[in-house]
C-alpha distance (Angstrom), angle and dihedral (degrees) to the residues before:
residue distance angle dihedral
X1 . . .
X2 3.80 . .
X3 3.87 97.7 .
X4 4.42 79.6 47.6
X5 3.74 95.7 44.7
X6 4.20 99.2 118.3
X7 3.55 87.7 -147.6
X8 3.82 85.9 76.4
X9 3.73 101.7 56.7
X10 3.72 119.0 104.0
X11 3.76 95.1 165.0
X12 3.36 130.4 76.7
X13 3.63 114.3 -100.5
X14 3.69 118.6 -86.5
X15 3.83 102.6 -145.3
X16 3.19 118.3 130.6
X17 3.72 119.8 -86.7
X18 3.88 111.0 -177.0
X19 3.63 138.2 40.2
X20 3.44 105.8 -110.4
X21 3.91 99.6 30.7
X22 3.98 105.3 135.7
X23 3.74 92.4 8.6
X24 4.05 118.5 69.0
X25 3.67 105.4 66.1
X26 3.55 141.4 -155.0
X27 3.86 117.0 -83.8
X28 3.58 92.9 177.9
X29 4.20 103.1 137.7
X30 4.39 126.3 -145.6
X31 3.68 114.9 -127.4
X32 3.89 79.2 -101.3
X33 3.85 92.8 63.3
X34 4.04 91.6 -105.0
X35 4.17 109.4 150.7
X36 3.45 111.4 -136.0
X37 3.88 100.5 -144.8
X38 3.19 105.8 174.1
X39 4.09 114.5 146.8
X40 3.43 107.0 -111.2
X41 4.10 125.2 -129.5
X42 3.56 136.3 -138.0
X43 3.66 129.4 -115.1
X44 4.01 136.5 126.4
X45 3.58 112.1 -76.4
X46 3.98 134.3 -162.9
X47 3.92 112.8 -108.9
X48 3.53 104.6 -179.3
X49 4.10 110.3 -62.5
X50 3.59 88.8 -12.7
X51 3.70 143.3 67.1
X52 3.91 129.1 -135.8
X53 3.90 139.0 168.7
X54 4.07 110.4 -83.3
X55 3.19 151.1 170.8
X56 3.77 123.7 -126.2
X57 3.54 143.5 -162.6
X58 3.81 110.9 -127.3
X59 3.79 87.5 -134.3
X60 3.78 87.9 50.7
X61 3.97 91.7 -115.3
X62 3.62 103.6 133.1
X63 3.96 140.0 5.5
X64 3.24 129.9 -162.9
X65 4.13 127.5 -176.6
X66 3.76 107.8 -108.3
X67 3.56 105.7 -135.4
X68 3.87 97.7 42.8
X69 4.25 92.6 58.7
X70 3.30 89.6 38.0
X71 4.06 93.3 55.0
X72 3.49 77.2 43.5
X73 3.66 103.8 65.8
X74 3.42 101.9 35.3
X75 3.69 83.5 57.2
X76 3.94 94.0 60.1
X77 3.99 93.8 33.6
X78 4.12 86.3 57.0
X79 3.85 93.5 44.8
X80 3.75 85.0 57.5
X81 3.79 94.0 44.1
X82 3.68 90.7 47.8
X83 3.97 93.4 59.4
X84 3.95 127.0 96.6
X85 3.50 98.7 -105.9
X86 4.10 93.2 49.0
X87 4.01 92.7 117.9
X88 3.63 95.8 58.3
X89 3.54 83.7 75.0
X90 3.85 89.9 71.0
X91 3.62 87.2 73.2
X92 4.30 105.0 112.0
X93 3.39 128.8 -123.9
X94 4.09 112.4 -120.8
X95 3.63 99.8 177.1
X96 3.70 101.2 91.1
X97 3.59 127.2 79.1
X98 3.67 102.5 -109.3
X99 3.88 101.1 177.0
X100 4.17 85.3 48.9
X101 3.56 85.2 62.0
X102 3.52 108.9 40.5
X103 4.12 78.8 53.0
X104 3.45 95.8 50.9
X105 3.93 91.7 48.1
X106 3.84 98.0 50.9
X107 3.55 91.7 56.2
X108 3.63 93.8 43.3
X109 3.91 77.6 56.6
X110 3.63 89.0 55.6
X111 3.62 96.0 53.7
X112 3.37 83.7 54.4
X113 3.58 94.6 54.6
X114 3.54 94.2 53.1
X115 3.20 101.2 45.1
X116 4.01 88.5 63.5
X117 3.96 81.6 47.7
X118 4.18 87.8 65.6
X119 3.50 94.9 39.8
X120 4.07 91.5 52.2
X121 3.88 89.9 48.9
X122 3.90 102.1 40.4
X123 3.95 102.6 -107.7
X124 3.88 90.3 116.3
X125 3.73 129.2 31.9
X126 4.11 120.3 -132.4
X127 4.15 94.5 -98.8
X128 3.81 79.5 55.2
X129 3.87 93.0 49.2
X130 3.41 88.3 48.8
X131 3.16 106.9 49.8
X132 3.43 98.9 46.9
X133 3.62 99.7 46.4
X134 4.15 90.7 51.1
X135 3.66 82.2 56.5
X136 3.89 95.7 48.6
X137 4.38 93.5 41.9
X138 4.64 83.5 48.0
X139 3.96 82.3 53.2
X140 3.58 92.5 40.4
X141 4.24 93.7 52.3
X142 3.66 80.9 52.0
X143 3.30 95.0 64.1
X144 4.09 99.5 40.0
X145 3.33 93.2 56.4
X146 4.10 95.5 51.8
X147 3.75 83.4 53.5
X148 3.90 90.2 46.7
X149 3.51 83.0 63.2
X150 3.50 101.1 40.3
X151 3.78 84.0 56.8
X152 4.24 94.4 35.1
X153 4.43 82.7 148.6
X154 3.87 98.4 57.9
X155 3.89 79.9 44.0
X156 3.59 104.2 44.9
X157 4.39 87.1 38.7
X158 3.35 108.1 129.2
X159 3.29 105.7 7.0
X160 3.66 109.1 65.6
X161 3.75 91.6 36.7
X162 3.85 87.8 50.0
X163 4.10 120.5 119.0
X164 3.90 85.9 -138.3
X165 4.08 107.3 26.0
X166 4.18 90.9 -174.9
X167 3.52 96.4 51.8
X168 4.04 92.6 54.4
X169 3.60 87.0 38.4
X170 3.84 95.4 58.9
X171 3.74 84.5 48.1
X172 4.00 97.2 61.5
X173 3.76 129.1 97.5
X174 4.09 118.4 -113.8
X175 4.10 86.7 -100.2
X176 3.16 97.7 54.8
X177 4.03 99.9 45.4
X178 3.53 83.5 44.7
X179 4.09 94.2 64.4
X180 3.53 96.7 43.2
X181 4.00 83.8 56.3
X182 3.45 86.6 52.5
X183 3.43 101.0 44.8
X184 4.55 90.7 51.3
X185 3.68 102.5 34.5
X186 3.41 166.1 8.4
X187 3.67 130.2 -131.8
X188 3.56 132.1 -158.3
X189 3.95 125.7 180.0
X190 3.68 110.9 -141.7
X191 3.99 126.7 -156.0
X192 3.67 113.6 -93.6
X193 3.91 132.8 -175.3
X194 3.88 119.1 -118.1
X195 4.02 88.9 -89.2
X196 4.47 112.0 -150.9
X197 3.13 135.3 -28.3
X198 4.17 124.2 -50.1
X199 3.30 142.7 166.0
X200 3.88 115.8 -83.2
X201 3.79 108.7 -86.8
X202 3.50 91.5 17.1
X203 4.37 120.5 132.7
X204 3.51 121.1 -143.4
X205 3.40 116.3 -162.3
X206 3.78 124.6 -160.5
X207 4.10 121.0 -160.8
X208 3.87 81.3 -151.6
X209 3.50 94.0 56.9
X210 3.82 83.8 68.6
X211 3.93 134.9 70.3
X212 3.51 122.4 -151.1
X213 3.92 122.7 -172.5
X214 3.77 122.8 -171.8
X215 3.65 125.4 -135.3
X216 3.53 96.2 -161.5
């Protein structure tokens, strides 16, 4: 309750604020054909004399504005949802270990627990806390979206069985959007060159610049 109390926060929050925050990676490749893959993160970026939502390599290898890709992949995932054969995508996915996970998670959770145990009593300091719990929640978002997947039907309820997929879509919270990305694809943001001419400041985003590869 303490450690919860919003009194106490004097950062912003942390929640996630974009779709693909965490989950499109890096395809950036080494001169010895090594993929980067590294997920990138969100943050506001310089583009020229202006600034703009992005996403970011941690390495730096490619940017992309945020609110272009992500127009741009809810474009695709509602052309999919929009097609005759959308509901077969309710079917689940058995082949994961479900109970594993749910194991694995709950004592992640108690890790998590403790760690706020050590903190209230003095053994760690709060960089410690921190760090250890943003390494526990990563871990944890792991293993939510394998059991996203392993449950693609609860997911994908709703929406792919919907009369008019865009207009449920538009009425879905950030989490939820977020899982049924998870559940259809995977995105990876290739490097680009600065393409033609454009006004300074000005983003130009190209669809090829992008890799998309279904799950189903």
């Amino acid at each position: 309750a303490v450690l919860g109390d919003p009194a106490r926060s004097t950062t912003a929050s942390r929640a996630r604020k974009w779709l693909l925050s965490g989950m499109a990676r890096c395809g950036w490749t080494d001169p010895e054909g090594v993929v980067c893959g590294r997920p990138v993160r969100s943050n506001v970026a310089a583009w020229g004399d202006r600034r703009a939502p992005s996403y970011t390599c941690p390495a730096n290898h490619v940017r992309r504005n945020a609110v272009e890709l992500d127009g741009f992949v809810e474009t695709i995932i509602l052309e999919r949802l929009s097609r005759p054969d959308a509901a077969e995508l309710l079917a689940p996915d058995r082949t994961g270990d479900t109970a594993a996970l749910h194991a694995e998670d709950a004592g992640l959770r108690a890790r998590l627990d403790e760690l706020a145990r050590l903190y209230a009593v003095g053994v760690i300091d709060a960089r410690q806390l921190e760090a250890g719990s943003t390494q526990i929640r990563t871990q944890r978002e792991a293993i939510t979206a394998r059991l996203g997947a392993a449950a693609r039907g609860s997911v994908l309820a709703g929406v792919a069985d919907a009369v008019d997929p865009a207009k449920v879509w538009g009425g879905l919270d950030l989490s939820r959007r977020r899982a049924i990305v998870e559940v259809l694809l995977d995105v990876v943001i290739l490097r680009t060159g600065r393409g033609g001419p454009r006004r300074k400041g000005e983003t130009v985003f190209d669809p090829e610049s992008i890799e998309i590869a279904w799950k189903r």
